[in-house]
C-alpha positions as CSV (number, residue, x, y, z in Angstrom):
1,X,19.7,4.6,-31.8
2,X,18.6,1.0,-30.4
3,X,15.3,-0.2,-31.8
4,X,12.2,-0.3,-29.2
5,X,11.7,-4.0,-28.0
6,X,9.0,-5.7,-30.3
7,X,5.4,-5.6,-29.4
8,X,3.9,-8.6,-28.2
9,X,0.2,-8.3,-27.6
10,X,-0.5,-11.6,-26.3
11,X,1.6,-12.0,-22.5
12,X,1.9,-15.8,-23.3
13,X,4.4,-14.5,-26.6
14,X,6.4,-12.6,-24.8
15,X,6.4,-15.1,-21.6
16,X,7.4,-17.6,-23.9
17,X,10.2,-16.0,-26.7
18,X,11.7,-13.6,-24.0
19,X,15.0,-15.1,-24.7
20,X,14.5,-12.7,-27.8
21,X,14.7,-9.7,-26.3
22,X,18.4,-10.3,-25.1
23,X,19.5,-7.9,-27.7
24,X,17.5,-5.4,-26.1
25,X,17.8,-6.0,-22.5
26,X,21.6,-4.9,-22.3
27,X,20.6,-1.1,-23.4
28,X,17.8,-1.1,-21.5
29,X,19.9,-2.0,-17.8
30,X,22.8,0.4,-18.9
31,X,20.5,3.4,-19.7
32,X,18.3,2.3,-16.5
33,X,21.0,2.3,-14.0
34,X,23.1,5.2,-15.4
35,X,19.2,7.3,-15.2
36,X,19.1,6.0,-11.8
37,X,22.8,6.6,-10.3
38,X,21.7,10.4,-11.9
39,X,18.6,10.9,-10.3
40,X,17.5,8.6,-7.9
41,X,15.5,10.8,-5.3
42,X,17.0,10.9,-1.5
43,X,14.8,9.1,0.3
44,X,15.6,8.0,4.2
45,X,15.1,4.7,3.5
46,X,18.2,4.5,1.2
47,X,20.4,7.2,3.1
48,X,22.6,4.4,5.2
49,X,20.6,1.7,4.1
50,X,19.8,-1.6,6.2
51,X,17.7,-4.4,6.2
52,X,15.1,-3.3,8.5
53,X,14.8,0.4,7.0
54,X,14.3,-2.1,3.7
55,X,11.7,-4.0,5.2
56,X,9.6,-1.3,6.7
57,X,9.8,0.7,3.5
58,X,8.1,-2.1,1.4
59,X,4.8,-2.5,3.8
60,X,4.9,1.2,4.3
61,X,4.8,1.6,0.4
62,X,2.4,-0.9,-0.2
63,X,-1.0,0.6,-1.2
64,X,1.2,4.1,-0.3
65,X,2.8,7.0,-2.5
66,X,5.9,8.0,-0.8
67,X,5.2,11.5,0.4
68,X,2.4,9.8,2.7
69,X,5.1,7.6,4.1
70,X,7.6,9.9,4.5
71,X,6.6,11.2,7.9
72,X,5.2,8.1,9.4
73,X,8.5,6.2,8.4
74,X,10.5,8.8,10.5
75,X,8.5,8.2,13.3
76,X,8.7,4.7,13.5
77,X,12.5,4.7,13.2
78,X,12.4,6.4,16.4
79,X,9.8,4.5,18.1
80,X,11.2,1.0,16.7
81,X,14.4,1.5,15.5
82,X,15.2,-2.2,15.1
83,X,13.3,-5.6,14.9
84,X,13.8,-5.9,18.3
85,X,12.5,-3.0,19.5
86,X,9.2,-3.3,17.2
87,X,9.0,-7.4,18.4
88,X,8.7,-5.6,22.0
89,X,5.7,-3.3,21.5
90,X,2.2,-4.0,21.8
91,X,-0.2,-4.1,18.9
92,X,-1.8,-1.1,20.5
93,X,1.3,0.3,20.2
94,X,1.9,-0.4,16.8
95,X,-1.3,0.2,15.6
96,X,-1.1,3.4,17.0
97,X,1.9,4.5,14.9
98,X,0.6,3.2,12.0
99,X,-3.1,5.1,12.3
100,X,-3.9,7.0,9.2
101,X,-1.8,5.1,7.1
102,X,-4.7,2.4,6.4
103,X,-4.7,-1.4,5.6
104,X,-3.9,-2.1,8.9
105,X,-3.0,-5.6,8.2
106,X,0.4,-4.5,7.1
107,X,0.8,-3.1,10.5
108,X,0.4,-6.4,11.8
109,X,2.1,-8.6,9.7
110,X,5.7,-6.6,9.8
111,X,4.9,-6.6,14.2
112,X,5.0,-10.7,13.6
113,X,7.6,-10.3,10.9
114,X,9.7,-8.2,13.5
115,X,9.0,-11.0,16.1
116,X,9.7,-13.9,13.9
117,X,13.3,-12.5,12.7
118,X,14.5,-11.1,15.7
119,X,14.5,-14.9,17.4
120,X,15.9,-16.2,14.5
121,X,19.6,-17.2,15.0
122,X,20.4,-16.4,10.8
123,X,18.2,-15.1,7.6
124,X,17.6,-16.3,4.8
125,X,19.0,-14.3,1.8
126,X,16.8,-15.4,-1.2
127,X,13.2,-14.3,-2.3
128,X,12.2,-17.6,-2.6
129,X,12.2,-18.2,1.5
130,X,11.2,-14.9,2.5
131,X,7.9,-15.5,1.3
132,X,7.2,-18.2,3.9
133,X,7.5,-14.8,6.0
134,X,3.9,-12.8,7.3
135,X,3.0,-10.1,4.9
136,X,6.0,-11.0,2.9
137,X,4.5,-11.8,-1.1
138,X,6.4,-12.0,-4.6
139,X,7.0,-8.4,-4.6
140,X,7.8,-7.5,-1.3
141,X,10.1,-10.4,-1.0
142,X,11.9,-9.7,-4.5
143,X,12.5,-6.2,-3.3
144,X,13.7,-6.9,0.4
145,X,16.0,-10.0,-1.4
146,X,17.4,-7.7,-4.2
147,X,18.2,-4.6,-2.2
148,X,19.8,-5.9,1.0
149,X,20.8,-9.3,-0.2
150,X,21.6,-8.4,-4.1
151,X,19.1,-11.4,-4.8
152,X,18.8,-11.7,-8.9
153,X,14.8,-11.4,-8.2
154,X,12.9,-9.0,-10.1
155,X,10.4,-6.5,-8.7
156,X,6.5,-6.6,-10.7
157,X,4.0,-3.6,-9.0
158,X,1.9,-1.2,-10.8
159,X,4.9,0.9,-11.6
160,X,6.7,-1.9,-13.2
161,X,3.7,-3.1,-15.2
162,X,3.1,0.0,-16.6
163,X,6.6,0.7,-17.9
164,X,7.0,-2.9,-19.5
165,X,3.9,-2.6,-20.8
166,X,4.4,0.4,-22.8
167,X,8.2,-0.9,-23.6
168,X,6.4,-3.7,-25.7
169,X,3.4,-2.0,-26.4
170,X,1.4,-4.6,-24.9
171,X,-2.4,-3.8,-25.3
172,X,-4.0,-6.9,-23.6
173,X,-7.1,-5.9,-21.3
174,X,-6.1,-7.3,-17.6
175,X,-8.7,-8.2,-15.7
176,X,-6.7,-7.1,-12.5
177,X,-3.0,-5.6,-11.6
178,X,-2.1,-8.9,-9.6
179,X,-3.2,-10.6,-13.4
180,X,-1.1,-8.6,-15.2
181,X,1.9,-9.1,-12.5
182,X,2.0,-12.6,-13.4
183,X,2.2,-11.8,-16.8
184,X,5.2,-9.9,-16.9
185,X,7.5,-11.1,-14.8
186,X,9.3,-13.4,-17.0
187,X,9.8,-10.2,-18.7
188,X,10.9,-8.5,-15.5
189,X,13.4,-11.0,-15.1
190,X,14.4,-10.9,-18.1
191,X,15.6,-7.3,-18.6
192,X,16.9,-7.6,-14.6
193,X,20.4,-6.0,-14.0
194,X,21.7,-9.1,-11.8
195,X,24.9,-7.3,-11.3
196,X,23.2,-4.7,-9.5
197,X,19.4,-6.3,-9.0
198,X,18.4,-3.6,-6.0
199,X,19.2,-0.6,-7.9
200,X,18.0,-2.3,-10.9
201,X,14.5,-3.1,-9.3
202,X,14.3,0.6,-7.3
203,X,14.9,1.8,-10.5
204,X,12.5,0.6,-12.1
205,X,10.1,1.5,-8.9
206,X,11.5,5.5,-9.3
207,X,10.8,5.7,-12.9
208,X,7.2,4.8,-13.1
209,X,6.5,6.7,-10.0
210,X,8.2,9.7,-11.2
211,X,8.9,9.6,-15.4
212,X,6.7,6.9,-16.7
213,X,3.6,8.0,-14.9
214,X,0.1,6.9,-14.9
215,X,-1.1,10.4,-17.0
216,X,0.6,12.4,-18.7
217,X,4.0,10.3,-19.2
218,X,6.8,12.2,-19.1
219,X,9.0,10.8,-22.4
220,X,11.5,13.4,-23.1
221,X,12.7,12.9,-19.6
222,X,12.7,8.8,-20.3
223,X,16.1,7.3,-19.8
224,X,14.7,4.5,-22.0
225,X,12.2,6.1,-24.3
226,X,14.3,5.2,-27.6
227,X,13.7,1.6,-26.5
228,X,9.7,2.1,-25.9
229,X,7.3,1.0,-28.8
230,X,4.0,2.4,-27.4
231,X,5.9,5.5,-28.1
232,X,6.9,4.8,-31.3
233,X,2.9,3.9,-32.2
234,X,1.9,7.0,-29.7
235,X,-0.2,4.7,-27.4
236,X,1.7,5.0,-24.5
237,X,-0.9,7.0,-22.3
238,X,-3.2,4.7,-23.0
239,X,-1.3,1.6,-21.5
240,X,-1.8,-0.5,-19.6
241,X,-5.0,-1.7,-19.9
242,X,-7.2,-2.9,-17.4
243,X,-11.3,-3.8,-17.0
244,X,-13.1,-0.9,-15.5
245,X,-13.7,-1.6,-11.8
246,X,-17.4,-1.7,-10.6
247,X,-17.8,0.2,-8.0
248,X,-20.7,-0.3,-5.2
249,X,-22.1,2.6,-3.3
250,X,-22.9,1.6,0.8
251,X,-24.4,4.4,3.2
252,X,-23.7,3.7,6.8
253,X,-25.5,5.0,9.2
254,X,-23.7,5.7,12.6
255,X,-24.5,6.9,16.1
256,X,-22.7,10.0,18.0
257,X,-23.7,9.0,21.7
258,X,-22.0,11.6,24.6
259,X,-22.9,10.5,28.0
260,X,-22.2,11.2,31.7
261,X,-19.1,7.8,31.0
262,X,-17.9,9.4,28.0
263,X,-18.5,8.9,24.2
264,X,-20.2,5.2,23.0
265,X,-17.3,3.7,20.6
266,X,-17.4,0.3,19.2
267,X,-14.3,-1.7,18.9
268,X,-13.5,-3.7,16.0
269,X,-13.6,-7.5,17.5
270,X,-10.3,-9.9,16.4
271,X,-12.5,-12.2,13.5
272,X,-13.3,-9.2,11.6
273,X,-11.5,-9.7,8.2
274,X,-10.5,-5.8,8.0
275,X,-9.5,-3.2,11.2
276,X,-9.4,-5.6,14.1
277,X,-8.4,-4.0,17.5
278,X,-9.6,-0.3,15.7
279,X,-12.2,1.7,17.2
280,X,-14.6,3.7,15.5
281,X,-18.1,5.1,16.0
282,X,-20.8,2.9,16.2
283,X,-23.5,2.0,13.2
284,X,-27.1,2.2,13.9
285,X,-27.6,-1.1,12.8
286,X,-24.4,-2.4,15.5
287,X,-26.4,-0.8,18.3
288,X,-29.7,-1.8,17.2
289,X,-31.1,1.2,17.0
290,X,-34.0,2.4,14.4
291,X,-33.2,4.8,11.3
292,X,-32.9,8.1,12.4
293,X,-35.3,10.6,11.6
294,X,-33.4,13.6,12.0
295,X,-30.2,15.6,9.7
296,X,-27.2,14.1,10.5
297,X,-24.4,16.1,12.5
298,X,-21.4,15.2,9.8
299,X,-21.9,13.8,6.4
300,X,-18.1,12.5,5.0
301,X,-17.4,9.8,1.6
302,X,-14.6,7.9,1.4
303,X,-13.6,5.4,-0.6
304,X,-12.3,1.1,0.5
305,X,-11.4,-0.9,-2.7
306,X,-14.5,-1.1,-4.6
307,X,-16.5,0.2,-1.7
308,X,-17.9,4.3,-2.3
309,X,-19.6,5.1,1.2
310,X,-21.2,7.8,2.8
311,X,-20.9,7.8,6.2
312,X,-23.5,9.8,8.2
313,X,-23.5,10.7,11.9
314,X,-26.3,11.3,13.8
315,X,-26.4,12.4,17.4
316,X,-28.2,10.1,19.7
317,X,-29.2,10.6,23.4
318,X,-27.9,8.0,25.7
319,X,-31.3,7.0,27.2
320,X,-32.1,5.6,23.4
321,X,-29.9,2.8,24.1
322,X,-30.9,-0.4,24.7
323,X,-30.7,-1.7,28.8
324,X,-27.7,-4.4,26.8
325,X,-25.2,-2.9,25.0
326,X,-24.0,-5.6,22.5
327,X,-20.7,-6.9,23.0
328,X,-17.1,-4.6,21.9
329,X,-18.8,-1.2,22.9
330,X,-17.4,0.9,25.8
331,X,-17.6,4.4,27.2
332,X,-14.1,6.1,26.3
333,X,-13.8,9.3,28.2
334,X,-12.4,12.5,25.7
335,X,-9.0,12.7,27.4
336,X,-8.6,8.5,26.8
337,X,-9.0,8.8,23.2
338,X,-5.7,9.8,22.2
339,X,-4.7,6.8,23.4
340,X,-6.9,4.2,21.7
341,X,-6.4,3.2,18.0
342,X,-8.8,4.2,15.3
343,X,-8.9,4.5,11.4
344,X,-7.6,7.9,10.1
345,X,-10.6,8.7,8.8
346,X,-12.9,7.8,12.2
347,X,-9.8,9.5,14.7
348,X,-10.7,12.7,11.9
349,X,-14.4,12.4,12.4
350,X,-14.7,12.0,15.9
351,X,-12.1,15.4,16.5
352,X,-14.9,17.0,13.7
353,X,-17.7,15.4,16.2
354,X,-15.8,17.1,19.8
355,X,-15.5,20.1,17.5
356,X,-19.7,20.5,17.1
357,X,-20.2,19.2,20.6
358,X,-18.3,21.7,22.3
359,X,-19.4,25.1,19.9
């Protein structure tokens, strides 16, 4: 049996001495891959693989568990099969196809990426340059480099945190995920397959999404649990450690206005920092309007980042309006709303909303 890789409490140790761990890292890529070349889950994205399928898997998955992305990736293979065709559309358009997949953003940045490589006469093939790309970061770039360009970059998300820090047993208290990133990835790099870096890096992806799991760990299915020394101490559900997020609670107060032109909707103006070119349903405080007295229509909580909100509807009579509207509202007529792009949850609510104001 190989022994687990030492603990190393402090990341700057293990940063520093990871040469050490080259006794280590040889039965940990063998038993890996072989795992992985076993069990690796068919996924579209891998079935004929290519570059752009590649790319457009990486911003799908970002902030996304797979079985969310499944559909939507489908769909936009048809709608944009290539870079070409996705550096065509709109951002309408692509906003469109991404709604209700959130962190709109990423939406955005692969439409540039898509317009950016698809005038470029060659591509680069290392992680290094890809960053200069939009939306393109350390991870996303080590993955896109390793998988279609065999790239000897190593992959560093949550999945890969958390299985590297149980292999060392590692019980430093991260502020943040992105903190703890940094920390490991000489590691990462360390303990990198480079004769098959893509596989290596997916499978290190597949086995903390499926095996090595947030709770409830799944060890005796481990392809590398002999080589784990959280296990060994019988800490491992309790890695990694982070600080315990503080979470603020927000109410916002919004107004359901029907009128002879259609339903009141507020678009999201270009120098917002989050949802630009979204619509959604106005906020009392947007329109001006006073704190409404009466029960709200629709009561919903969601949750942004550290953000726990409640939003509230309440159903306002047009002539309550001010003469002015302020700037990015519009009347949308019902049958036009399909074709505008909204939030997931706000395209939900306002179908809820219809619902009530038809009944």
């Amino acid at each position: 049996m190989a022994h687990p890789i030492q603990n190393r409490s402090n990341p700057t140790v293990f940063q520093m001495d990871a040469t050490k761990l080259s006794n280590s890292a040889a039965p940990f890529q063998s038993q890996l891959i072989d795992w992985y070349d076993a069990n690796a889950r068919d996924l579209p994205w891998r079935s004929k693989p290519s570059l752009y399928k590649t790319v457009v898997s990486e911003f799908m998955l970002q902030q996304t568990q797979v079985k969310t992305a499944l559909p939507y990736f489908e769909a936009w293979l048809k709608a944009y099969p290539d870079f070409k065709k996705l550096a065509q559309a709109t951002e309408v358009q692509v906003l469109k196809s991404w709604e209700g997949l959130g962190y709109y953003s990423r939406a955005r940045n692969l439409h540039k990426l898509a317009q950016i490589i698809s005038k470029l006469p060659e591509l680069p093939t290392d992680a290094k340059s890809w960053q200069a790309f939009p939306g393109i970061g350390p991870y996303a770039a080590a993955a896109v480099c390793s998988i279609s360009f065999s790239d000897p970059s190593a992959v560093v998300d949550g999945n890969v945190v958390r299985i590297l820090s149980r292999l060392i047993a590692d019980t430093t208290q991260y502020k943040t995920s992105i903190e703890a990133a940094k920390a490991y990835q000489s590691l990462a790099e360390t303990l990198l397959n480079t004769d098959r870096p893509g596989d290596h890096n997916q499978a290190m992806m597949e086995l903390g999404a499926t095996v090595c799991r947030k709770a409830n760990p799944q060890c005796l299915l481990c392809p590398v649990a002999d080589l784990c020394q959280a296990r060994v101490e019988g800490i491992e559900g309790s890695l990694p450690k982070f600080d315990k997020i503080k979470y603020e609670k927000k109410t916002v107060n919004r107004a359901w206005i029907v009128g002879p032109r259609g339903i009141l909707l507020h678009k999201i103006p270009d120098s917002a920092k989050r949802m630009k070119g979204l619509h959604e349903i106005p906020s009392l405080e947007q329109l001006g309007l006073p704190e409404a007295k009466s029960k709200p229509l629709l009561e919903r909580k969601r949750s942004i980042t550290k953000y726990r909100i409640t939003e509230r509807f309440f159903e306002i009579k047009p002539n309550a309006l001010p003469i002015k509207l302020p700037p990015d509202t519009l009347w949308v007529k019902e049958s036009a709303i399909d074709d505008l792009p909204f939030s997931g949850p706000h395209r939900k609510w306002i179908r809820e909303l219809l619902a009530q104001h038809s009944n």
